[in-house]
N, C-alpha and C positions, 0 to 999 in steps of 0.2 A: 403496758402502762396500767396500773393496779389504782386506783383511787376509791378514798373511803372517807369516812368522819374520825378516821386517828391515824390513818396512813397514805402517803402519797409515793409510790413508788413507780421509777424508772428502769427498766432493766435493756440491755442491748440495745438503747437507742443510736439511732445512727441519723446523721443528714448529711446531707451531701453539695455542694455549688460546684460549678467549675474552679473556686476560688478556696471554699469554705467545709471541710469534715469535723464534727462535731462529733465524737463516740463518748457517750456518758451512761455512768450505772448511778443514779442518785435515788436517796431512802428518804424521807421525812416521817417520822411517828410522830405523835401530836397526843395529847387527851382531849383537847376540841377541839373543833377550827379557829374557836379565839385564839387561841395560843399563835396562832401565825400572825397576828398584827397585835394582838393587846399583849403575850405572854410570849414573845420568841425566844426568852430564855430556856422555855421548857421545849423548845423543840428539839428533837435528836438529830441528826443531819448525821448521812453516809454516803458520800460522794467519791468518785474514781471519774477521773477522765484520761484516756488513755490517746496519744497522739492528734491529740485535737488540734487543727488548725484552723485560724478566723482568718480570711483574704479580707485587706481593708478596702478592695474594691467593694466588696458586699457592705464594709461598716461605710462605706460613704453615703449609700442608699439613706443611709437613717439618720448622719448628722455629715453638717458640709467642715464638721471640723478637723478634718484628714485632709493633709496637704496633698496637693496633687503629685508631687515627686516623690508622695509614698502611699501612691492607690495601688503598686503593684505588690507592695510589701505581705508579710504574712506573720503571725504570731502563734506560736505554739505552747502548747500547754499541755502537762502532765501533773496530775493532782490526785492525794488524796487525801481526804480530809473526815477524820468521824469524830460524834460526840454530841454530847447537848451545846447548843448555842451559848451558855453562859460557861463551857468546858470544854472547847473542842480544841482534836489534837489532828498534826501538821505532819504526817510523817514523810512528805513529798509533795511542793512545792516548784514546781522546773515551768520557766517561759522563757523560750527565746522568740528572737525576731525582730521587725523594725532592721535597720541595716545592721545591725553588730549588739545586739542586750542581749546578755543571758542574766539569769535571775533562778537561785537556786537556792530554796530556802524549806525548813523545818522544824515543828517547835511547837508549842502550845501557846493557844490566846482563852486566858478566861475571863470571867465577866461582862462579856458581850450583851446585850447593846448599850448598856452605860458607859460612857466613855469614859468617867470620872473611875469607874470599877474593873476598867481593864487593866490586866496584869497580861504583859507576855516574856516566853521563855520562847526565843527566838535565837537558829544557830544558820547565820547567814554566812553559808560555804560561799557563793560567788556571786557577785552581783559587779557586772560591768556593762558601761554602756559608750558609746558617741557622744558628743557636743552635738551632733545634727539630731541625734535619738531624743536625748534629754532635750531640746528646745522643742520636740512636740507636746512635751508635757508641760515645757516651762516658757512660755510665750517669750518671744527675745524683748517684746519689749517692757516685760516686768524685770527686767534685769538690767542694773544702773549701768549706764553707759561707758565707766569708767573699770567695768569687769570683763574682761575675757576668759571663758571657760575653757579648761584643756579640750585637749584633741578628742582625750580619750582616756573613761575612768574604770578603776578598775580595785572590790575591796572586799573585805570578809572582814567577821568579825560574829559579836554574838550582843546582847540584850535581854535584860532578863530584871522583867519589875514595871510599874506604872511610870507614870510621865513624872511623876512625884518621888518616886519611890525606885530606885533602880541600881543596877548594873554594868558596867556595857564597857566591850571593849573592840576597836576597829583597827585593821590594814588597810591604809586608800595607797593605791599607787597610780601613777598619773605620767604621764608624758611631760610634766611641767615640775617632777620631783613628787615624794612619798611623802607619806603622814602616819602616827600612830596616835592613836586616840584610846585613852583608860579612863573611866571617869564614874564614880558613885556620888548620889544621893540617898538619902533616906530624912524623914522627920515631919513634923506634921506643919502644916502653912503656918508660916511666921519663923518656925522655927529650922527650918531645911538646914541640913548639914551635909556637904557636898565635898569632893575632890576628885583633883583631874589631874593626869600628866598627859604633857601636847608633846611631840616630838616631829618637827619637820625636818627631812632628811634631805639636802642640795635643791629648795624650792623656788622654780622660780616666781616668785612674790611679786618680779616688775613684770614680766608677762602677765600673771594673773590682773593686777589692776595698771595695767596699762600705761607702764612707766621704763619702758626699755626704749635706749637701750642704759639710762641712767641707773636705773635701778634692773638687779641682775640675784641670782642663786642668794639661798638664806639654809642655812643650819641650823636649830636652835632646838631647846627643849626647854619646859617651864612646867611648873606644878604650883598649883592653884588647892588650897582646904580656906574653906571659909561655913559660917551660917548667917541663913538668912536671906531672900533675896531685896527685901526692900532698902533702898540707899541709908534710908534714916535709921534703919535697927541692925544692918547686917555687919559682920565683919569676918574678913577676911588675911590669910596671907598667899603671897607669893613668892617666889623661889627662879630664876630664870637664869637662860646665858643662849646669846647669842656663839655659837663657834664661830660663824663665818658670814660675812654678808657682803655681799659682790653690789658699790654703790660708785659712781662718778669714776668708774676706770679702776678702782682699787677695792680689795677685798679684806675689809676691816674683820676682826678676829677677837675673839673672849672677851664680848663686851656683858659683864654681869650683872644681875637688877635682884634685887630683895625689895619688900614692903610688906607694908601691914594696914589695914582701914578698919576704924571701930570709930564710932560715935561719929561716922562723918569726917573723920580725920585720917586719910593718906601720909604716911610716913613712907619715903621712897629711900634708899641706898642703891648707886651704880657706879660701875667702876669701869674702866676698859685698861690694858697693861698690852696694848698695841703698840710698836714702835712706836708709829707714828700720829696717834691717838691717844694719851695715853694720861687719862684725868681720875678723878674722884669725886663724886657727888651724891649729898644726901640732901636732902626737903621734907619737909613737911606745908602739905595743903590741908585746910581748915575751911570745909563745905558747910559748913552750919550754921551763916550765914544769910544774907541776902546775896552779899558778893562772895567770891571765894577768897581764903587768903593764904598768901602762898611766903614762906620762909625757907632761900636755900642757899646753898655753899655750893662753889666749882672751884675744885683746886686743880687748876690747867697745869698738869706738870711738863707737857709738851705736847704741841701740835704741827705737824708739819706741811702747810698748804701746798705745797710745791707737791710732796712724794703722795701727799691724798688730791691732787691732779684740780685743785682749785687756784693754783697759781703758777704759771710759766714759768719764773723763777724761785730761787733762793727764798722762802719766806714761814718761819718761825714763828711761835710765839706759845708765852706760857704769863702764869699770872694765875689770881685770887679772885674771884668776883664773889661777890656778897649779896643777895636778895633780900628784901622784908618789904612785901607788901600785902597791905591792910586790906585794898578791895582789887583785886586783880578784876577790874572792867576796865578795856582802854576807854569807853565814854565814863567813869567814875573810877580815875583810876589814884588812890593814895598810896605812898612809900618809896621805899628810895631803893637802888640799885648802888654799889659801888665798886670799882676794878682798882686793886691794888698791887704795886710790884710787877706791871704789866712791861716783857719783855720780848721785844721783837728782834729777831735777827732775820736782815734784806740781804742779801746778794753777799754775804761775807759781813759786815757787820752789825754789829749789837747795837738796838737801841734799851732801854728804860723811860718808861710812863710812868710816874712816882703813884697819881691819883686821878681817875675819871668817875664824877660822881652826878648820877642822875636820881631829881626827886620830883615828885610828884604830889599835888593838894588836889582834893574835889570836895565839894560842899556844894548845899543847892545853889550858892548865891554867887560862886567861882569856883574859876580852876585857875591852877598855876603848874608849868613845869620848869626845868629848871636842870643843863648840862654845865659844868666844871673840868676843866680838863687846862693841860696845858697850852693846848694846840689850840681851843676855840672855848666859849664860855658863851652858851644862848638861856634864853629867855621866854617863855607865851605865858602872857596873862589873861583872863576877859573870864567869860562865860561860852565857853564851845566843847565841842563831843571829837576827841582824837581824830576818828574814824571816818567824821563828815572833813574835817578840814580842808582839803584836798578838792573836794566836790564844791566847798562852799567859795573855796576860789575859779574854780570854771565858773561854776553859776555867776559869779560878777564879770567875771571877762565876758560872757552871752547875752547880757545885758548890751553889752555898746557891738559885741561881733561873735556871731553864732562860731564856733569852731569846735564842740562839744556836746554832747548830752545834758542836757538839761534835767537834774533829778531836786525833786522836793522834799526839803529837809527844815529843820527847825531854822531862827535865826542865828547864825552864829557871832562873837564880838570877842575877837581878842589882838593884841598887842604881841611883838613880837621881836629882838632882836638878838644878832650874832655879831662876837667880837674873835677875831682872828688873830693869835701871835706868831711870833716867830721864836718858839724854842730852840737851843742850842744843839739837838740833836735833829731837828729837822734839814739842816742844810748837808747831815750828814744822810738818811734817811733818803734825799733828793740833793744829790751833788749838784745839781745843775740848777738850783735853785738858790742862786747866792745872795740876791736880798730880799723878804719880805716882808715892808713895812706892814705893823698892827693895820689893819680893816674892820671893816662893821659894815654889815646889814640890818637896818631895821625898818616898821612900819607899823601897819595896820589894816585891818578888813572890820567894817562893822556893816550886815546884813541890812540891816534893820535902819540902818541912815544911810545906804546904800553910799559907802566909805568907802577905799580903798588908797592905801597909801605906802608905798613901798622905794626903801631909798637907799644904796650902798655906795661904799667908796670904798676903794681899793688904792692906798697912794704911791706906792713902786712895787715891782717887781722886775727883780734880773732875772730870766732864764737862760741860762748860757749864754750865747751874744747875742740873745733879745732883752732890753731893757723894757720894761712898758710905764709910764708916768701917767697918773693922777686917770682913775677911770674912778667913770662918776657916771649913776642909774636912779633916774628919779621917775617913779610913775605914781601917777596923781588920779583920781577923778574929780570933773567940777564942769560947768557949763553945760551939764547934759552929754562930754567927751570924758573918754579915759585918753589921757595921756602919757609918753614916753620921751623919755631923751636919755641916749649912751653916751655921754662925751669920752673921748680920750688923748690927754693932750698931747702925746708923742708915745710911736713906735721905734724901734730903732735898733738894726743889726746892720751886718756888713752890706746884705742886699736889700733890706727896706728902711725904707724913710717917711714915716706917716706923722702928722700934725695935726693938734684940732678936729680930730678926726668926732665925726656924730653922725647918731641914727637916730633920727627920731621920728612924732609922728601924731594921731590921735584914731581912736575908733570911737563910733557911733553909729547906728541907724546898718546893721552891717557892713560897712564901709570902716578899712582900718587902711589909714595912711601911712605910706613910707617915704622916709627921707634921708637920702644916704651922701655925707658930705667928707668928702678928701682933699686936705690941705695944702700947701705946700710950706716951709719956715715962714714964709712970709705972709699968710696964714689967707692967702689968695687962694679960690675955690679951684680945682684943679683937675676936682671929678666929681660931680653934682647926679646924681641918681633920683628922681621922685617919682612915686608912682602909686595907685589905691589897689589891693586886695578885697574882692566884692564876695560874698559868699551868701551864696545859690540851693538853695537847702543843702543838699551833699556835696558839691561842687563850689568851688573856689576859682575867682577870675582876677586875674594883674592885668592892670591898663600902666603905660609910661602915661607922666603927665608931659604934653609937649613944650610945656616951659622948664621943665627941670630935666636934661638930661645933656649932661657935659662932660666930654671923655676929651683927658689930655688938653683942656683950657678951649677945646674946641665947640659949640656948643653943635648939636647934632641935633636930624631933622626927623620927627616920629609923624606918623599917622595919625590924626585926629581920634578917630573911633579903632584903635589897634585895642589888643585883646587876645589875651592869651589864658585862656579857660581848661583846669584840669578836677580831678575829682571821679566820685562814680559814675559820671555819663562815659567819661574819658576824656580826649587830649583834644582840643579844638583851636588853630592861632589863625587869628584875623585880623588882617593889614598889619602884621607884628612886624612894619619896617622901620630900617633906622640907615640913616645916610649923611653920610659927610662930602660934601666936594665929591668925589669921583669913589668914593669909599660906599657899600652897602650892605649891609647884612638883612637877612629875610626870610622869614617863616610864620609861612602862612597852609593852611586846609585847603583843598581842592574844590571843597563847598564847606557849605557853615552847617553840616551834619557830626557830632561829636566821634571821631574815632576815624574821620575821616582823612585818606592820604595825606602825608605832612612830610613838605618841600622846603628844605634851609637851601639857601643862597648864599654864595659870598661872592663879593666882587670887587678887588683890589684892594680888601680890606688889613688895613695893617694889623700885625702884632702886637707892633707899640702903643697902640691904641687903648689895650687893656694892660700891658705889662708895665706902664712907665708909670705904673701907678704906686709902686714900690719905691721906687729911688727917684727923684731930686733931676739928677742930670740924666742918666741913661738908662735905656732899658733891660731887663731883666734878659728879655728874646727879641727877635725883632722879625720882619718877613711880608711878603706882601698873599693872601690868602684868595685863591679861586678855584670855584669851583660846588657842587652841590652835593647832599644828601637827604635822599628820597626813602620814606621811611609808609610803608604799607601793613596794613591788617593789625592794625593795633588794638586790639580788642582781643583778639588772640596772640597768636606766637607773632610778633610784631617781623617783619621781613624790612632790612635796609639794603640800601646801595648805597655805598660812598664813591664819590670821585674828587679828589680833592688834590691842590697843587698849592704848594708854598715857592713862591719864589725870592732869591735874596734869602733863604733861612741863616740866620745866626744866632750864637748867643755870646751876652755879652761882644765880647770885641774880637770874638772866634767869626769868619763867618766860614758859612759848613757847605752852600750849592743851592740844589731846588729839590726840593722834598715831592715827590709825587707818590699817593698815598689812594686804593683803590681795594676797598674792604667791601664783600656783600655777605650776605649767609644764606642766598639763593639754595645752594644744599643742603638739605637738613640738618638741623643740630649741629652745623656746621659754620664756621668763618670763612670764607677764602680770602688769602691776603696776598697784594703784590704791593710793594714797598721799596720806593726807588730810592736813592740821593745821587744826584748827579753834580759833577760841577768840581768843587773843593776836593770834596770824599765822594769815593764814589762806592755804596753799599746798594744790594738786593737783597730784599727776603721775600721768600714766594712760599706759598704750602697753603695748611691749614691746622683750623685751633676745632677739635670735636668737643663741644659743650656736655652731651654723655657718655663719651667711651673715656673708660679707664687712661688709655693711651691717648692722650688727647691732641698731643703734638705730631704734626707732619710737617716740616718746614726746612726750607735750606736758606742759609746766609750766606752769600756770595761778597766775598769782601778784593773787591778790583783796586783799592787804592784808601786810606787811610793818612793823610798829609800830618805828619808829625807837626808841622809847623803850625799849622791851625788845632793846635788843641789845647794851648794853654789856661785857655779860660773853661771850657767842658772839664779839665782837669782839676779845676777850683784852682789852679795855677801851682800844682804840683810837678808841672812838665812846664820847661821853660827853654828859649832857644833851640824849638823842635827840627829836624829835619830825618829827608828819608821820610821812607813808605814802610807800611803795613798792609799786606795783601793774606788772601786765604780765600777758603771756604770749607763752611760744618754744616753738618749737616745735623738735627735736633727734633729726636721722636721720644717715643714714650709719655709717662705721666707728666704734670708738672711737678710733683712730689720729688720723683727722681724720672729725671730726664735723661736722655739717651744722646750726648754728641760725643760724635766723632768727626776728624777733620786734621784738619795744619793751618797755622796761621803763622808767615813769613815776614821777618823784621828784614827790608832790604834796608844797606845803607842808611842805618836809623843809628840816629843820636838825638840827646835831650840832658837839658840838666834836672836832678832829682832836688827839688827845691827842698824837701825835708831831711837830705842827707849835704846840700851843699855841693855837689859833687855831678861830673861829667861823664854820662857813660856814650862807647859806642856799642851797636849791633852788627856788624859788615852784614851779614847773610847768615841769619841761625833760624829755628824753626823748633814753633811747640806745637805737639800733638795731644789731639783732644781722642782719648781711646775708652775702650770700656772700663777699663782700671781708673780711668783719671786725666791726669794733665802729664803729661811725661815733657821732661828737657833731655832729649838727646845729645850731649857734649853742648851744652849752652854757655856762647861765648859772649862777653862783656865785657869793654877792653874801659880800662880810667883813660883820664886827662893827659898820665905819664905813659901811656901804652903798655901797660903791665892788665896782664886777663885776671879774669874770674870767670873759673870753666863749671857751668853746673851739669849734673847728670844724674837721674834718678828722675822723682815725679812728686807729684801731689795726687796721693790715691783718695776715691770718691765715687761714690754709685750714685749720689742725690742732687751735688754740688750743695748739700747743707752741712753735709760732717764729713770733715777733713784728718788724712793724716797723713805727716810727711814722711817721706821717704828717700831723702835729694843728700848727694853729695857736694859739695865746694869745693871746690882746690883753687888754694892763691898762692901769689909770692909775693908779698907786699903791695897788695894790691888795696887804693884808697879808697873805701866804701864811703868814710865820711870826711868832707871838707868844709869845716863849719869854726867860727871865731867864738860863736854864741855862745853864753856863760851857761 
């Protein structure tokens, strides 16, 4: 070691750790010792370090910021580096270490120590590292939560010029897909003149920000030249195309973008010529403003929701929409939107929307909006902020009954309604909607008079064989209560029959009342329900009141202090009894600790009791129910036991035996099921249901007897004059997706009439087989009225039982399939 007043030289030093070798030849010349703090640009520097290794066990000694699952790491270093400080050149740069970095770099850095003066000529051969490497530099938690970093990165490239002033061209390649990066500046501040080409190469994008498995691989390339960086003086263009992008199960294809920005003005063009995407859009946005204002076109020349995996079905649509707004703020927001020529095609037909027009006013002193369409035509006036609206109706509901977050916001005042029609292509749209009288919803919220008032009617609707007449919603506040009433004055399909039906009610003081009333024509109460909802900061509690609860005209006997409490404590029911005559139902907690044991009861309790609630004369099911279920550890993976026994099971005017039914998941992740019917029919199912394995089914059905004769009403009365048995047994594994039976199911001495063909068939003794192909008919015989067959053979092939294809031969000789008079 040579030390002087213009020189500091190092020669063959060496150190040594059990962790740590240091070998460095390092020169410093100087003209004085100032120069090492006041003038380091005049210092000369010639430095070699030859296999130098640092053990982070050693660098822990001197700071605790080395994780401890990298104290046994090591980094190595190879260097040489000569020149004045304000001109030094790099001709070897090598550090590996850490679990997986190597770092391989050469070049020159001048200007040193002004950062503003640095220039480097920088040719970086390799530089690749970890995600676990890179988060010791990069704390995990300065990085948004919403990024996940690859596995593992890996890039070259070169740099060459100041932070202002540059160069630079990069290889990243990644575990998660590639990138190429080109890009120059040059120019002086204010004025910068810049360009770039981005080229991502199959990346995954949803990995990176944490949006898989929805979003998936991305392709694209784009070039960006602009000057300027400040928003207000800069401008720019861009040039872009998506090739491919993997989003919602389907991978969208040349979707292309151009633009241009000068004086704060965004001029955009994008295209896409995807099957099944396949639009035209241009904009322009006007930043120059206080608000932004945005003017745009979308000529939807088709889209296909169905094949882009946003609709299960058939569903289309193409059309015009038009933009012009003045302040794009949804709390200030002026201009109108309009869709023209908008055409949908559902499940095999075409509709047409001729005009749907949305506009929009703001001024300090009001707002107004304002929809047009054929199908509905709404309305909001007052003074309110889009944005809060939503919030400004919780906050009044919390006023009378906490159920919500309570956030403080300005007062908001607006008016409000919606008028509903029935255009002629809606009933085509929804076939099963064959009448809908015009409806309307309107009301009002005013903060600030602590208002609310909201009121709809709705006066028919057919859906299929449900008619519904005159439903009527008025909620009020007044008294210090908010108020509710649903009237509806008739249900009506083949299996229900509702009248006068009402829910209504009032909240205050957290206490929100329910009042639940079912009619019959005669508009006599028939099922009477009352009861309060209490709420408990996070928790919510229903008490019956014991004057209001009437099942089937009978009035039934409640527990004075019953109580049934759920919410974030968890599930807690106390004295939750109710009893009729010799009838009881029960559940109630083991103690009054929330999450504690919970024990239902039944004890001869009818079926009819709840199901006659539908129809007038008879009931839907009927049965008489005993028996308990015991339900443990509810706070965690809840554990039940059932035992339960129906006796008298029927339906409608089928009656079916005694149902004994004995479900626990004592096994892990498991059901176990035994499932009786004894009596009429006589079926078993025994096995299990696995809640995580792929295979989820283990189960056999054992079928001893099947009474044709009792199944005319289970049939919706498609079988009629049944006789003869049906006996078998399959057996049922695999997925539920595509499940796995095999088996025979025997039609002994079975006949029945086919109510939809008219017509009488018999079975003598034939038999279908459930295989791994499908459903096979073996020579399946089916003899008419007049004793002439229909022999089938072949099968119904199927791995899923969801997608079917036939495969079945017939042979007749004038055999009646249909015997029907009906026009």
């Amino acid at each position: 070691v040579i030390y002087s007043d213009k020189t500091i030289k190092v020669k063959g030093f060496e150190a040594r750790t059990p962790n740590t070798v240091i070998q460095n030849n390092t020169e410093l010349n100087y003209t004085s010792l100032e120069d090492l703090t006041k003038h380091p640009e005049r210092v000369k520097l010639a430095m070699t370090l030859n296999n130098t290794t640092i053990g982070l066990k050693d660098a822990a000694y001197f700071s605790d910021a080395v994780p401890a699952n990298y104290r046994n790491e090591k980094i190595k270093v190879n260097a040489n580096v000569n020149g004045y400080m304000s001109n030094l050149s790099i001709p070897r740069l090598q550090i590996t270490g850490l679990k997986s970095t190597v770092i391989d770099v050469s070049g020159t850095v001048k200007g040193l120590p002004d950062a503003n003066k640095t220039y480097l000529d920088l040719n970086i051969k390799r530089f690749s590292l970890t995600k676990s490497d890179l988060l010791i530099v990069i704390p995990r938690k300065s990085l948004p939560a919403s990024i996940e970093l690859p596995n593992v990165i890996a890039a070259n490239g070169r740099f060459k010029g100041s932070m202002t002033n540059f160069q630079t061209g990069f290889n990243i390649n990644t575990d998660m897909g590639s990138a190429k990066l080109v890009a120059n500046m040059k120019g002086p501040k204010g004025r910068e003149q810049y360009a770039a080409n981005v080229n991502l190469n199959n990346f995954n994008v949803g990995r990176l920000i944490k949006m898989q498995p929805k979003l998936g691989r991305i392709t694209a390339k784009a070039t960006v030249t602009g000057t300027g960086l400040d928003a207000k003086k800069a401008s720019a263009k861009v040039n872009a195309q998506v090739v491919s992008a993997y989003y919602n199960k389907y991978t969208f294809r040349d979707l292309m973008l151009s633009g241009t920005y000068a004086a704060e003005k965004l001029n955009l063009k994008s295209s896409m010529a995807d099957t099944n995407a396949n639009f035209n859009l241009t904009a322009a946005v006007n930043m120059s403003g206080k608000y932004p204002a945005v003017k745009a076109d979308l000529d939807l020349k088709q889209v296909d929701l169905q094949k882009l995996n946003f609709s299960p079905t058939e569903f289309r649509l193409a059309g015009l929409v038009k933009a012009d707004i003045k302040t794009a703020d949804p709390d200030f927001l002026n201009g109108d939107v309009s869709i023209r020529g908008l055409q949908l095609v559902k499940d095999g037909q075409k509709f047409n929307l001729d005009t749907i027009d949305v506009h929009s006013e703001a001024t300090a002193e009001k707002n107004l909006l304002t929809l047009k369409s054929e199908v509905l035509s709404a309305r909001v006036d007052g003074k309110y902020q889009l944005t809060n609206l939503g919030t400004a109706v919780i906050n009044q509901i919390n006023k009378y009954y906490q159920f919500g977050v309570v956030t403080k916001i300005p007062d908001q005042r607006f008016r409000f309604s919606m008028n509903f029609y029935n255009p002629k292509f809606l009933s085509n749209f929804v076939p099963a909607l064959t009448t809908f009288a015009p409806s309307s919803i309107n009301g009002l919220l005013d903060t600030q008079k602590d208002s609310l008032q909201m009121r709809a009617s709705f006066p028919q609707v057919v859906y299929g064989d449900y008619k519904v007449d005159t439903t009527l919603l008025n909620i009020n506040n007044n008294n210090q209560k908010l108020n509710y009433k649903l009237t509806i004055k008739s249900v009506q399909s083949p299996s229900i029959a509702l009248y006068n039906t009402e829910v209504s009610g009032d909240a205050a003081n957290n206490l929100l009342g329910l009042n639940i009333f079912l009619r019959d024509n005669k508009l006599k109460d028939k099922y009477v329900l009352g009861g309060t909802f209490k709420s408990i900061n996070k928790d919510y509690q229903f008490s019956f009141d014991p004057n209001k609860l009437l099942l089937d005209y009978q009035k039934w006997v409640v527990s004075p202090d019953n109580y049934l409490q759920f919410g974030q404590s968890g599930i807690l029911a106390h004295e939750f009894n109710l009893s009729q005559g010799g009838q009881m139902l029960r559940i109630n907690s083991t103690d009054n600790t929330p999450n504690s044991p919970l024990k239902l009861e039944f004890k001869d309790f009818r079926i009819e009791t709840l199901t006659k609630f539908a129809k007038q004369d008879s009931a839907l099911a009927g049965g008489n129910i005993n028996g308990t279920v015991d339900v443990q550890e509810l706070a965690g993976s809840p554990k039940f036991e059932a035992n339960i026994t129906v006796d008298q099971l029927r339906y409608q005017k089928d009656q079916l035996g005694t149902l004994r039914i004995a479900v626990n998941n004592n096994t892990a992740d498991a059901f176990e099921t035994n499932i009786a019917l004894t009596g009429v029919h006589e079926l078993r199912v025994n096995g299990f249901y696995y809640t995580k394995r792929e295979n989820a089914l283990d189960l056999t059905l054992n079928i001893d007897k099947i009474d044709l004769k009792a199944l005319e009403s289970l049939s919706m009365g498609q079988i009629k004059n049944g006789s003869g048995t049906v006996t078998g047994q399959l057996s049922i594994q695999g997925s539920t997706k595509a499940p796995k039976v095999l088996g025979d199911v025997k039609f002994n001495q079975a006949a029945f009439k086919a109510t939809y063909v008219g017509s009488y068939f018999r079975m003598p003794n034939e038999t279908i087989s459930f295989t791994n192909a499908g459903i096979d008919f073996n020579n399946f015989n089916i003899i008419d009225s007049l004793g002439r067959k229909a022999v089938i053979s072949g099968g119904i092939l199927t791995t899923d039982y969801t997608n079917f294809r036939f495969n079945m031969n017939i042979a007749t000789d004038n055999f009646r399939a249909l015997n029907s008079t009906a026009a």
